[in-house]
N, C-alpha and C positions, 0 to 999 in steps of 0.2 A: 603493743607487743608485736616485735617481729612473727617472722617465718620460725628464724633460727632460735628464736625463744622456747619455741615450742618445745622443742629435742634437748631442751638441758634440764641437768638432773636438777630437780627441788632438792636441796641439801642444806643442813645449819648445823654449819661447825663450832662446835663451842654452845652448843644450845642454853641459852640465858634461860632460867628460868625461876616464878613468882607462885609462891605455895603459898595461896590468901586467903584471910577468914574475915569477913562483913560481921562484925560482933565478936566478942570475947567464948560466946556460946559455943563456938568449935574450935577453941583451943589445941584440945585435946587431940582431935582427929585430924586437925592440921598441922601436930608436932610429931604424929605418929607416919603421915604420911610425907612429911620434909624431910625426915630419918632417910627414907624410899628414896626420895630423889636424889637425896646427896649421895647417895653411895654410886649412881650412874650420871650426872651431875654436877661438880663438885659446887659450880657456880651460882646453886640455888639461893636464893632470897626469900626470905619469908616474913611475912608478916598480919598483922593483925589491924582491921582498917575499921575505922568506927563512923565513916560517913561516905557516901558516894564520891562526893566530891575528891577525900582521899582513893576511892578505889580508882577515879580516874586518874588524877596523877598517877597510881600505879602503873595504871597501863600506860599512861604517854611514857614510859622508862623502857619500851621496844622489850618486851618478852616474846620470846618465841612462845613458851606454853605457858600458861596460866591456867592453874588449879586452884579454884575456888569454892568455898566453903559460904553459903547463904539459903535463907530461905525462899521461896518462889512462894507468891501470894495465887488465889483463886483465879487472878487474872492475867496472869503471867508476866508478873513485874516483881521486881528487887525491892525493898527499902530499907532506911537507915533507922537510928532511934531518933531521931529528929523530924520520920514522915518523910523524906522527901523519898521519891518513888524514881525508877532506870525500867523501861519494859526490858522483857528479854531482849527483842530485837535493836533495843537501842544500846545492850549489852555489846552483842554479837557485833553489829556496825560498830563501837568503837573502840575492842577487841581488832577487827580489821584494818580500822583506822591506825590503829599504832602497829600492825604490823607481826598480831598473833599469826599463830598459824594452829595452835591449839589451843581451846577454851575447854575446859573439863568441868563440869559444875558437879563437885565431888558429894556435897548431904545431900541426905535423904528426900526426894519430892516425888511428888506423885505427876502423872503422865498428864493431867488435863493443865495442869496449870503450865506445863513447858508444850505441851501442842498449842494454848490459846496465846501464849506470850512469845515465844523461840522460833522465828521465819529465819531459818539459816539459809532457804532455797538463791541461789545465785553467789554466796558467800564464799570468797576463795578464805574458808577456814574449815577446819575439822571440829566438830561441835562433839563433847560425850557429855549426856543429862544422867545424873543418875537417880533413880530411881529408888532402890535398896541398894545398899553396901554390902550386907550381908556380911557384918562386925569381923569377926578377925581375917573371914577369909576374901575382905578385900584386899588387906595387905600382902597377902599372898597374889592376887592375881596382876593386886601393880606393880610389884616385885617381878614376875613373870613377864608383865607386857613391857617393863622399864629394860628387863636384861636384852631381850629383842629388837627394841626399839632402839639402842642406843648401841646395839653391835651394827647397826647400819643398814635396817632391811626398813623397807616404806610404812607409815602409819597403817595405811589399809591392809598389806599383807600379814601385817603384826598383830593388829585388831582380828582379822579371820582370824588367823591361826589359834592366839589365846582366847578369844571367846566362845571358840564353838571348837574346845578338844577333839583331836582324830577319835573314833573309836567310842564317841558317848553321845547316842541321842538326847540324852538329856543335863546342861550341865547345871546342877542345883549348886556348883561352889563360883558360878561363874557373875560375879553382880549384874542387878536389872536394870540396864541402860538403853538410852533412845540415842542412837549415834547419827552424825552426816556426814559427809564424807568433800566434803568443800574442797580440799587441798589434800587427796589420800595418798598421793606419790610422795612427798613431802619425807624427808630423812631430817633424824635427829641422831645428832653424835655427840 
């Protein structure tokens, strides 16, 4: 990386993007939140992957954001119905290997098993875990962060603004996510 690297805008025109579910199990959550994407979006792709092996060819197809739907076991790894196991961090490296720039792991998990599995530290990617969805009014707040994010302002600016409303100490409609900020300058259009 140059000097002159430095000073250019992170920007992705046309932002490619992969609305993925690891099992048939999130179906649902993952046709209610493709709805989301396609409206800011229109070149979303979705689908339903029933083995690692296809989740990686997913990712070698170059998405800029991948929103994914799986479970996080006690030790902080992926599996299929077949057993075979992806740590988080072996997620996240190849996520970066093909050239994400966002990894959303959209159901429901709890925080120890994405602390003990998810090293995004050094990661030019934007990691969101989530935590609670907090049922319909996460579609509101992806609706909220997509209208933002894809009128042209940076992941990080968009992320402050919609998760932490001006004017409410407290935001109970706001989903409980572990975020990193790998790549926060980063524009999706």
């Amino acid at each position: 990386m140059g000097l002159l690297d430095a000073f250019r805008k992170d920007e992705v025109v046309g932002a490619k993007v992969l609305v993925c579910s690891l099992g048939a199990k999130f179906d649902d959550l993952r046709k209610n939140d493709e709805r989301i994407y396609k409206r800011f979006y229109p070149g979303t792709t979705a689908a339903t992957v029933t083995s690692l092996a296809e989740l990686r060819q997913a990712l070698a197809q170059h998405y800029d954001i991948v929103h994914l739907f799986c479970d996080v076991n006690a030790q902080g790894a992926i599996a299929d119905g077949s057993g075979a196991r992806m740590t988080g961090t072996e997620l996240l490296q190849a996520s970066v290997d093909a050239g994400v720039k966002l990894l959303w792991i959209a159901s429901d998990n709890s925080a120890e098993p994405y602390n003990s599995g998810f090293k995004p530290k050094g990661l030019k990617l934007n990691v969101v875990l989530t935590e609670r969805r907090l049922g319909p009014l996460f579609s509101l707040f992806l609706d909220s962060f997509l209208t933002r994010l894809s009128a042209g302002d940076s992941f990080s600016k968009v992320w402050n603004v919609v998760s932490k409303p001006e004017g409410k100490s407290v935001q109970p409609d706001v989903p409980q996510t572990i975020v990193s900020l790998g790549r926060g300058a980063v524009v999706f259009r």
